[in-house]
Backbone as CSV, one residue per row, in Angstrom:
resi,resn,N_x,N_y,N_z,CA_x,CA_y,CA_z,C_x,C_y,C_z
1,UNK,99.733,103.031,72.370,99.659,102.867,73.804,101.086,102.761,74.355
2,UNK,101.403,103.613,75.320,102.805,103.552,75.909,102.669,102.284,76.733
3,UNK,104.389,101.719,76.889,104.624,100.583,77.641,103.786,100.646,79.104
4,UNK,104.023,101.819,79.406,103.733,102.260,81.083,102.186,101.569,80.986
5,UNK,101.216,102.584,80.167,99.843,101.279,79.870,99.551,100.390,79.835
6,UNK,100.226,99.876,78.863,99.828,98.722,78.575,99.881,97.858,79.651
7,UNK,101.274,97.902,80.326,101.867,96.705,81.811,100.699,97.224,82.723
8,UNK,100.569,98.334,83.330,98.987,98.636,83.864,98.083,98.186,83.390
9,UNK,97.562,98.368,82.386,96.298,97.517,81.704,96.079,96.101,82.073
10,UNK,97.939,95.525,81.503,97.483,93.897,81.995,97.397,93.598,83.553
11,UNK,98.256,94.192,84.346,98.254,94.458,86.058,96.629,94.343,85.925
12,UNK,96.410,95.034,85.955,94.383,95.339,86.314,93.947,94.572,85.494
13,UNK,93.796,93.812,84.376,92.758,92.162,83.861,93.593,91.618,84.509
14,UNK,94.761,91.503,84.756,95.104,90.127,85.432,94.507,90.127,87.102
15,UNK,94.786,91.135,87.801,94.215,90.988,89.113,92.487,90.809,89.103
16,UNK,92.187,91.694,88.439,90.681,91.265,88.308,90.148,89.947,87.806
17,UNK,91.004,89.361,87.357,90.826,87.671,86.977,91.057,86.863,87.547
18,UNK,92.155,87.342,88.571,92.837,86.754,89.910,93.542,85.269,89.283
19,UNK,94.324,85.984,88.273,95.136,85.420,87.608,96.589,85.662,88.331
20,UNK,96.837,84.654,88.694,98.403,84.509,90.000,99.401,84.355,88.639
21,UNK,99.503,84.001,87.853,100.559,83.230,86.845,100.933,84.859,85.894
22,UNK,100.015,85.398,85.133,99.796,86.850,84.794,99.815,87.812,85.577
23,UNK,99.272,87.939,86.870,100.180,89.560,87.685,101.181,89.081,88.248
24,UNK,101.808,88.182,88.167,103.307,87.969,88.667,104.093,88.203,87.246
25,UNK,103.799,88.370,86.184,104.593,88.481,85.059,105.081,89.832,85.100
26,UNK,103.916,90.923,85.568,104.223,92.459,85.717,105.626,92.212,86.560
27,UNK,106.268,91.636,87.392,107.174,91.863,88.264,108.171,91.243,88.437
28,UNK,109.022,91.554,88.692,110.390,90.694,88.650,111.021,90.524,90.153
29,UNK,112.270,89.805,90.383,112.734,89.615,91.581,113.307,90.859,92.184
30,UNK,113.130,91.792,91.363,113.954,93.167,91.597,112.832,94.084,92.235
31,UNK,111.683,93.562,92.079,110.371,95.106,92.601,110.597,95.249,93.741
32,UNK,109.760,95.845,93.927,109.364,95.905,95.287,108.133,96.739,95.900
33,UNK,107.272,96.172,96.479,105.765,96.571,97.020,105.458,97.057,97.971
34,UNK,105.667,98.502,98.340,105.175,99.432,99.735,104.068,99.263,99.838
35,UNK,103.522,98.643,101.053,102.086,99.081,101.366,101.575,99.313,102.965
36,UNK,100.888,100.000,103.370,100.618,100.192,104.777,100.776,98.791,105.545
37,UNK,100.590,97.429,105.238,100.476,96.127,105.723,101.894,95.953,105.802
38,UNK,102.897,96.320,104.838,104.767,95.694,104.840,104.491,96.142,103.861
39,UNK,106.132,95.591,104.039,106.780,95.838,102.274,107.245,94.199,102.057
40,UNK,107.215,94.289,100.724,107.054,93.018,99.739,108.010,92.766,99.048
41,UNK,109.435,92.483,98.817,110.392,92.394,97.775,110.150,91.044,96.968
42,UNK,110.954,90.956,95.594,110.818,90.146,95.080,110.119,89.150,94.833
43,UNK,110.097,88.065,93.494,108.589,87.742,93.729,107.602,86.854,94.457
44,UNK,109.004,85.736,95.552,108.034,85.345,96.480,107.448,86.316,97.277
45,UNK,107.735,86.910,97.684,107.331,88.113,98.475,105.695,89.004,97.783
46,UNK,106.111,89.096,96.804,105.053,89.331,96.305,103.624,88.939,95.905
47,UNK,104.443,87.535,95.563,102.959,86.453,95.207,102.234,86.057,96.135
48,UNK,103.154,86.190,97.417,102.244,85.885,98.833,101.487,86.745,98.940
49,UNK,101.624,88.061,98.619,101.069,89.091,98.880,99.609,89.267,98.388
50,UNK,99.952,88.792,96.535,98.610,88.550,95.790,97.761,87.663,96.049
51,UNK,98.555,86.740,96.801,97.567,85.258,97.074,96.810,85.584,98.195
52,UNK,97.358,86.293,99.125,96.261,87.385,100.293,94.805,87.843,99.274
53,UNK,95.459,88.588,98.767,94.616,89.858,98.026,93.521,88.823,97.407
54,UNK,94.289,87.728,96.481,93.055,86.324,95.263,92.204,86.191,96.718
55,UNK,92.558,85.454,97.744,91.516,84.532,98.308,90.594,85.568,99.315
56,UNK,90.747,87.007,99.312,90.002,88.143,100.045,88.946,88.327,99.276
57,UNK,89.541,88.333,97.911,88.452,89.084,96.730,87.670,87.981,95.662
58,UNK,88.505,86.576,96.665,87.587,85.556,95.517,86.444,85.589,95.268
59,UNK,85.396,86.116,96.332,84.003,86.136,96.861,83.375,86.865,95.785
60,UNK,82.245,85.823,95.337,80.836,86.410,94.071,80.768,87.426,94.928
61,UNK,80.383,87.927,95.811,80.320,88.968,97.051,80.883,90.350,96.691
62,UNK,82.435,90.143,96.333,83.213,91.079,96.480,83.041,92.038,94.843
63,UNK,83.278,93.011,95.217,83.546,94.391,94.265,84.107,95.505,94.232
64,UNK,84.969,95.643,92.688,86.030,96.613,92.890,86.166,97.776,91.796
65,UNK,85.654,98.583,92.183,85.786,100.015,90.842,87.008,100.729,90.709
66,UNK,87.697,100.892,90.062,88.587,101.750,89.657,87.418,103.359,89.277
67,UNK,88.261,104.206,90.113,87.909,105.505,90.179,88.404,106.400,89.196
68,UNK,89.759,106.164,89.051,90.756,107.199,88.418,91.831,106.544,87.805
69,UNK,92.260,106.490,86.865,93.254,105.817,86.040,94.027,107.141,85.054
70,UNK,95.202,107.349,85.582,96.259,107.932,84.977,97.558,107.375,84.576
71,UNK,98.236,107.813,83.654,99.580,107.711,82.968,100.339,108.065,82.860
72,UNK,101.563,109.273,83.408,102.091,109.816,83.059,103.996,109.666,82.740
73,UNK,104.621,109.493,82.051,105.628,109.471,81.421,105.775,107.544,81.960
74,UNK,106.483,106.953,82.826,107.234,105.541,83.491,105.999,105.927,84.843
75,UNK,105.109,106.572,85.208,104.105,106.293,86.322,103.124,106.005,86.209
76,UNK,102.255,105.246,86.707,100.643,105.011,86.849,100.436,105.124,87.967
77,UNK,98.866,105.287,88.317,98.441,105.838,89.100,96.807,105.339,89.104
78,UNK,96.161,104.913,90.231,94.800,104.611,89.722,94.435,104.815,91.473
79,UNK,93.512,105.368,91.292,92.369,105.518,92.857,91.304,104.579,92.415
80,UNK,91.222,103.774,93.556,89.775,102.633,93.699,89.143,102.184,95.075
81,UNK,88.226,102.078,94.669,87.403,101.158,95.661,86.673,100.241,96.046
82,UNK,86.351,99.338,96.661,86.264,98.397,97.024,85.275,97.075,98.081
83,UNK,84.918,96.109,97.728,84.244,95.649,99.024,84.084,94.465,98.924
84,UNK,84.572,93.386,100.220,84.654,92.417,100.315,84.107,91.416,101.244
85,UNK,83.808,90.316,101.504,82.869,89.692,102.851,83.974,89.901,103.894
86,UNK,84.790,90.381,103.752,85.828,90.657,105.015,86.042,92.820,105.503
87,UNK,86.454,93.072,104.434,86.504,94.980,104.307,85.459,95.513,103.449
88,UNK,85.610,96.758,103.554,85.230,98.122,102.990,86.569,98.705,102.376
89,UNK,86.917,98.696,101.158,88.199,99.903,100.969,87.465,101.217,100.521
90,UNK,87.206,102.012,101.546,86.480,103.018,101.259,87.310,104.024,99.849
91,UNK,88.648,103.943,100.410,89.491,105.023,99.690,90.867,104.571,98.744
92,UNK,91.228,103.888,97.996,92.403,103.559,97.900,93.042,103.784,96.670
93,UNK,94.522,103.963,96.840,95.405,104.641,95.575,96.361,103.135,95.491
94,UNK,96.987,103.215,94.516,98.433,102.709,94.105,98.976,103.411,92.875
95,UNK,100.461,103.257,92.932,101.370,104.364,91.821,102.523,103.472,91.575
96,UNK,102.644,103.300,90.834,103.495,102.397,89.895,104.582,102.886,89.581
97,UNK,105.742,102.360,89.228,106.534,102.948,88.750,107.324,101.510,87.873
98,UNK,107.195,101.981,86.536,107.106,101.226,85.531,108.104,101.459,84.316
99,UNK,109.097,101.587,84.622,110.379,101.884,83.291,110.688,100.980,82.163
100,UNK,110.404,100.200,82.132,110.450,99.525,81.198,109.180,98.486,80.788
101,UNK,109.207,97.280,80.870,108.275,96.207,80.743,107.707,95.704,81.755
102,UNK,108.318,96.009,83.377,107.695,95.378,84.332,107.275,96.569,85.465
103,UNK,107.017,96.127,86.541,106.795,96.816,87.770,107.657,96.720,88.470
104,UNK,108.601,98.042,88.629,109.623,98.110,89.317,109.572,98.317,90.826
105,UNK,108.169,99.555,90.788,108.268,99.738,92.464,107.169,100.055,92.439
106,UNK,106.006,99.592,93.460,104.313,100.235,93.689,104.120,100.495,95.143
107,UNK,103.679,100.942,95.092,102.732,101.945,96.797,101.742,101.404,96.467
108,UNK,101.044,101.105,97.762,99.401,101.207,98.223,99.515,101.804,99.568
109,UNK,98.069,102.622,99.565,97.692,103.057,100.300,95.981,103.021,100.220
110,UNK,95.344,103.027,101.897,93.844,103.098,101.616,93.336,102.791,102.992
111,UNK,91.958,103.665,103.443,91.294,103.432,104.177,90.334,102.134,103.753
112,UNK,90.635,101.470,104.752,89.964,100.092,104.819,89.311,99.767,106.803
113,UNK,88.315,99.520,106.324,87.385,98.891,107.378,87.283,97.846,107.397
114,UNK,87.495,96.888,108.824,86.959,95.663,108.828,84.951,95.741,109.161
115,UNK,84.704,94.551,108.144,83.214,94.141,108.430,82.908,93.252,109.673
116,UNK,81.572,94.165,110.061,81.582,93.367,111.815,80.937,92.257,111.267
């Protein structure tokens, strides 16, 4: 299993566990997180970000499929979707960029609906 995997692999059990202590390990003070909402540097910046994301998706309620999961050379790539007592993520990507052991730089993007 290439590095690029594996740090993806744990990224995705750790968020799906909504493990704050483990997807902050993927990242260092150096990342940095594009997403349609802001951008996110370093890892306070970031953990605020996840701690959004933990208490959205804490909900027995909520559910999240990964669609598409790719690898290619230092990139990942996964399309998913989503649903929460707050949204709909009808459509959503993130792409990684992963050179070594951590998460250097990620995108999100995604159609999301608020629930009336």
């Amino acid at each position: 299993m290439s590095t690029t995997e594996s740090v993806l692999d744990h990224h995705l059990e750790t968020f799906g566990e909504q493990d704050i202590e483990g997807t902050m390990e993927d990242y260092t003070d150096e990342s940095v997180v594009v997403t349609n909402m802001g951008t996110f540097r370093g890892l306070r910046e970031i953990e605020g970000l996840f701690e959004d994301l933990f208490s959205e998706f804490s909900s027995g309620e909520s559910s999240m499929t990964i669609d598409e999961q790719l690898v290619e050379d230092e990139f990942g790539y996964i399309v998913w979707n989503a649903e929460t007592p707050e949204n709909v993520y009808e459509f959503a990507t993130d792409t990684f960029y992963i050179p070594d052991d951590t998460i250097e730089f990620q995108t999100f993007a995604g159609k999301l609906s608020p629930k009336e």
